[in-house]
Kinemage of the C-alpha trace (Angstrom):
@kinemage 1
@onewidth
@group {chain A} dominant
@subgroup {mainchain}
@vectorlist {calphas} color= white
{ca unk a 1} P -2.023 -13.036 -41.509
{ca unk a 2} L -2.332 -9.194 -42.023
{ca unk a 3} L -5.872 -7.888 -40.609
{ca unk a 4} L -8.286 -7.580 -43.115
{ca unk a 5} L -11.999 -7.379 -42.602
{ca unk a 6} L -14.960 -9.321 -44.389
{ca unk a 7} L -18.672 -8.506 -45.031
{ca unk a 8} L -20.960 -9.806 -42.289
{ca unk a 9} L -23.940 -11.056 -44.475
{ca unk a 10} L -27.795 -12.503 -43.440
{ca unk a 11} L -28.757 -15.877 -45.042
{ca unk a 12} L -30.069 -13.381 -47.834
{ca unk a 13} L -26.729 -12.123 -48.611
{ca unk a 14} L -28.116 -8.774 -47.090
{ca unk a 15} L -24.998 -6.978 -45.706
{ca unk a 16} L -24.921 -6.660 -41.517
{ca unk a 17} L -21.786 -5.751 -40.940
{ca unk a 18} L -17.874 -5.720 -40.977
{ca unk a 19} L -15.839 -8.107 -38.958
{ca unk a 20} L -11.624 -8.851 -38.673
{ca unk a 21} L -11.253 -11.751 -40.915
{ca unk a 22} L -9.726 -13.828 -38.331
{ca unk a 23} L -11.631 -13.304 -35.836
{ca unk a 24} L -15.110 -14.306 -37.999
{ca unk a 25} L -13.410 -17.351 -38.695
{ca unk a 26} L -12.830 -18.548 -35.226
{ca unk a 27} L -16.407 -16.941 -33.827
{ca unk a 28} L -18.308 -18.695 -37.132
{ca unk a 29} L -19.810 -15.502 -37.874
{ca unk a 30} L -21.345 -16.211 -41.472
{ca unk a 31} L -19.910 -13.567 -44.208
{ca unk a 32} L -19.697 -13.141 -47.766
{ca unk a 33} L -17.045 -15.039 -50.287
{ca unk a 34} L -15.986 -16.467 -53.453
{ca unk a 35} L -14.622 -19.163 -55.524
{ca unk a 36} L -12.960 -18.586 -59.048
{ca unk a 37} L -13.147 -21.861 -61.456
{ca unk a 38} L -10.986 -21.027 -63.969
{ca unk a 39} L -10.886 -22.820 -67.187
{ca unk a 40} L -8.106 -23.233 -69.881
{ca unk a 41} L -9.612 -23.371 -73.559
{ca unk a 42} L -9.501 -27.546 -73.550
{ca unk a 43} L -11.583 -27.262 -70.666
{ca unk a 44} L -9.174 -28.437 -68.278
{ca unk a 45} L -10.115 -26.553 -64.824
{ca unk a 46} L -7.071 -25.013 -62.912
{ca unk a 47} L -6.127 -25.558 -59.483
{ca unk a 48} L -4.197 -24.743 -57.103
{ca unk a 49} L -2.508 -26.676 -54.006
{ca unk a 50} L -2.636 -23.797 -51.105
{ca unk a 51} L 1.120 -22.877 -49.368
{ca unk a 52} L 2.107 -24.959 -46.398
{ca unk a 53} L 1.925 -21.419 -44.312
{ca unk a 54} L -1.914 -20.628 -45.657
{ca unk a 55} L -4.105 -20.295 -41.823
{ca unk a 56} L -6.451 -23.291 -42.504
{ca unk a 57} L -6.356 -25.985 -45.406
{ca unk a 58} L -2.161 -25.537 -45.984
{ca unk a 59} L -1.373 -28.372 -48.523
{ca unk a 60} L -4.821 -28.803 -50.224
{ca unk a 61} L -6.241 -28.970 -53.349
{ca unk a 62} L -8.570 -26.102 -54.280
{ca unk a 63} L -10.389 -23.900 -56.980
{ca unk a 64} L -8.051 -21.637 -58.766
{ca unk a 65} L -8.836 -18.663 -56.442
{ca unk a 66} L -10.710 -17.786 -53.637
{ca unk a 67} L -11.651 -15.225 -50.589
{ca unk a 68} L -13.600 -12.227 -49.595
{ca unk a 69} L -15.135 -8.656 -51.070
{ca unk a 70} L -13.727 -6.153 -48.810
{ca unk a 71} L -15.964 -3.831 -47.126
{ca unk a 72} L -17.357 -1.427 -49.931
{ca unk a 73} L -15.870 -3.991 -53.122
{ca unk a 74} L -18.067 -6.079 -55.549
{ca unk a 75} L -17.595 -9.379 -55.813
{ca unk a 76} L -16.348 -9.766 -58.907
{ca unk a 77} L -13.775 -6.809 -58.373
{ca unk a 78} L -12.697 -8.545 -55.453
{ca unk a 79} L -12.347 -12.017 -57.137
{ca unk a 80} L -10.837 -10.468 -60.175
{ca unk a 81} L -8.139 -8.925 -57.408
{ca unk a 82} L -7.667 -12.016 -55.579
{ca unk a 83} L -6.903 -14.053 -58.872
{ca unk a 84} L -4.068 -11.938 -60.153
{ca unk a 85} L -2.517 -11.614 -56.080
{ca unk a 86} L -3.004 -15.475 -55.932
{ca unk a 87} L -2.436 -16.654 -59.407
{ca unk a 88} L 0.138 -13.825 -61.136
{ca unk a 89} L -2.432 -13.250 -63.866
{ca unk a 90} L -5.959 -11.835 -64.855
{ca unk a 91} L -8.832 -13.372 -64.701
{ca unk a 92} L -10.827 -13.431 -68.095
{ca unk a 93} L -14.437 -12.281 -68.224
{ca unk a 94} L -15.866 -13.607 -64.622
{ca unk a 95} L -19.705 -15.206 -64.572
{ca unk a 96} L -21.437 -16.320 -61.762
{ca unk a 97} L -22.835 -19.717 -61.932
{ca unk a 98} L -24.506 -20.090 -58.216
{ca unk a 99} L -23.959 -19.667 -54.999
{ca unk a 100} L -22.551 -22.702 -52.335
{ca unk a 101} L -24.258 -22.092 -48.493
{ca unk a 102} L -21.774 -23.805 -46.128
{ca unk a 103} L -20.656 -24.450 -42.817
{ca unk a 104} L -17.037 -26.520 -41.494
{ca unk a 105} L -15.189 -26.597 -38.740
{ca unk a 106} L -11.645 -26.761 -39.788
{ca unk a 107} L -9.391 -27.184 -36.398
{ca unk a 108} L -9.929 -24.248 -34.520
{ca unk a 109} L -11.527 -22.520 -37.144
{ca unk a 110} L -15.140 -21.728 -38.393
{ca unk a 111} L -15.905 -21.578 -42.613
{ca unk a 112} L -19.108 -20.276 -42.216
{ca unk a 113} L -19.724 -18.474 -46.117
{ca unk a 114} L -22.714 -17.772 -48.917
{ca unk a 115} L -19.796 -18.440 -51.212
{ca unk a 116} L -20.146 -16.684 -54.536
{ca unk a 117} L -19.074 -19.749 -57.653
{ca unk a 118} L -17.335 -17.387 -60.611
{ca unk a 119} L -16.108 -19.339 -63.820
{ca unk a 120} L -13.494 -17.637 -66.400
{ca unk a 121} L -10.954 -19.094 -68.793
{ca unk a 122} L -7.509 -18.425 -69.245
{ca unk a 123} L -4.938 -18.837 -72.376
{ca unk a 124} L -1.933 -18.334 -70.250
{ca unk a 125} L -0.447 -20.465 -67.229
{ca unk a 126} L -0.281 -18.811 -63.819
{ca unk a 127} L 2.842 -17.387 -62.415
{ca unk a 128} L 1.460 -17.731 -58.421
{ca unk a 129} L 2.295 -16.065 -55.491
{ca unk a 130} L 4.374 -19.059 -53.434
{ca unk a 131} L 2.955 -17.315 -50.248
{ca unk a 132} L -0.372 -18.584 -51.838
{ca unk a 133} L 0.317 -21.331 -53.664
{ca unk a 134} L 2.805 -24.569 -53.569
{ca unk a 135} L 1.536 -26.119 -56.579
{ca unk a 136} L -0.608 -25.861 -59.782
{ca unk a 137} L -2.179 -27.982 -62.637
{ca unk a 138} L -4.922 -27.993 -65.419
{ca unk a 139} L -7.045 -30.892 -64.489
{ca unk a 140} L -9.334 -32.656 -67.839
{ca unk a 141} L -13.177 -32.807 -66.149
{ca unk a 142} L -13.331 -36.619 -66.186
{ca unk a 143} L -10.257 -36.674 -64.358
{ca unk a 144} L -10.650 -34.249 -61.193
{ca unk a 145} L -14.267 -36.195 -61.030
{ca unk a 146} L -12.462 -39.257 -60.384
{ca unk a 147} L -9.995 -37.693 -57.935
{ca unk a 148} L -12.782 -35.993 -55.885
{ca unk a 149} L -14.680 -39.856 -55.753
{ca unk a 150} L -11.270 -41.199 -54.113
{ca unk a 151} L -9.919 -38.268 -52.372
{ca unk a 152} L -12.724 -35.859 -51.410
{ca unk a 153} L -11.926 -35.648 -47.579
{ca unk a 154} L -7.710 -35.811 -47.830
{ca unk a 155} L -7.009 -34.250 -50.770
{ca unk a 156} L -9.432 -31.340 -51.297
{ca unk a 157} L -10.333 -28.208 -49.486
{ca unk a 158} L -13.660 -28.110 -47.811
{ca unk a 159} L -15.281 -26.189 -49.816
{ca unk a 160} L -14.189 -27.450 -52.880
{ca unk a 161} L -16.200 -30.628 -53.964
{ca unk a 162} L -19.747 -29.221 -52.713
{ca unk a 163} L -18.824 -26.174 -54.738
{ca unk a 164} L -18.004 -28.779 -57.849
{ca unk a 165} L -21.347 -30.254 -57.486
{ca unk a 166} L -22.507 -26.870 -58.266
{ca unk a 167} L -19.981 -25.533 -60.662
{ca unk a 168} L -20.085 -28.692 -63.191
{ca unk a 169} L -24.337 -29.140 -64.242
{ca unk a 170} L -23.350 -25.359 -65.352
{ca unk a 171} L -20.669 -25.301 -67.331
{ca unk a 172} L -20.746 -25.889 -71.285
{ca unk a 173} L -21.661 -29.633 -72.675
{ca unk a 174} L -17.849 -29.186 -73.844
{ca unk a 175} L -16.588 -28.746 -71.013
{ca unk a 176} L -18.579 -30.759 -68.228
């Protein structure tokens, strides 16, 4: 993993600090990040299976995008950016739907994130980045509920289902 640096963040999302990525994920410092929930227009939700090389949860089930604002980048500009690296598209119009306080330990590692819950949709299927992602599929609502029920600690990233729990109550009655 190339050095980048995160945004070291209070419990009020009030900016601290800068820290190497890696190293605030083995100290559990907590920082700022995202999760994209993109949406095809059936209102299937897209994810991703991360690469087998990916630092912490290789082979899992996911959102369609995630990470971190750089020092100095929005949110949103940063989630738009990581979409199109991860995914090989754009992102459509982002909204943010709420905001997932958590806390794993993952191995040797430390998720420690006010993670920022963006929902889009897309009308085109991603091209990804195989350094990113092994695997891809539009999932129906009904369906990924039913996969998180029986699969929610092997299957799925940590963050994932408690950011679900969020992300469904607020999408469209068409869609949830």
């Amino acid at each position: 993993m190339s050095e980048e640096s995160v945004v070291l963040i209070d419990e009020e999302d009030r900016e601290l600090g800068v820290g190497e990525k890696l190293a605030v994920h083995v100290s559990g410092q907590l920082h700022r990040a995202f999760s994209v929930f993109a949406f095809n227009p059936a209102g299937e939700l897209l994810l991703q299976r991360r690469a087998l090389g990916k630092y912490h949860s290789p082979g899992l089930w996911t959102n369609s995008a995630c990470g971190h604002p750089r020092p100095g980048e929005t949110t949103e500009a940063a989630a738009a950016r990581r979409f199109r690296e991860e995914l090989g598209i754009d992102a459509g119009a982002l909204r943010e739907v709420g905001i997932l306080r958590y806390r794993a330990e993952l191995a040797d590692l430390v998720e420690n994130e006010l993670d920022h819950l963006l929902v889009c949709e897309v009308s085109v299927d991603p091209d990804p980045d195989p350094d990113e992602v092994v695997e891809w599929r539009f999932v129906p609502v009904a369906e990924l509920d039913a996969w998180i029920a029986r699969a929610r600690e092997t299957e799925f990233t940590a963050w994932f289902p408690p950011a679900w729990e969020i992300v469904s109550p607020a999408l469209p009655s068409s869609r949830a």
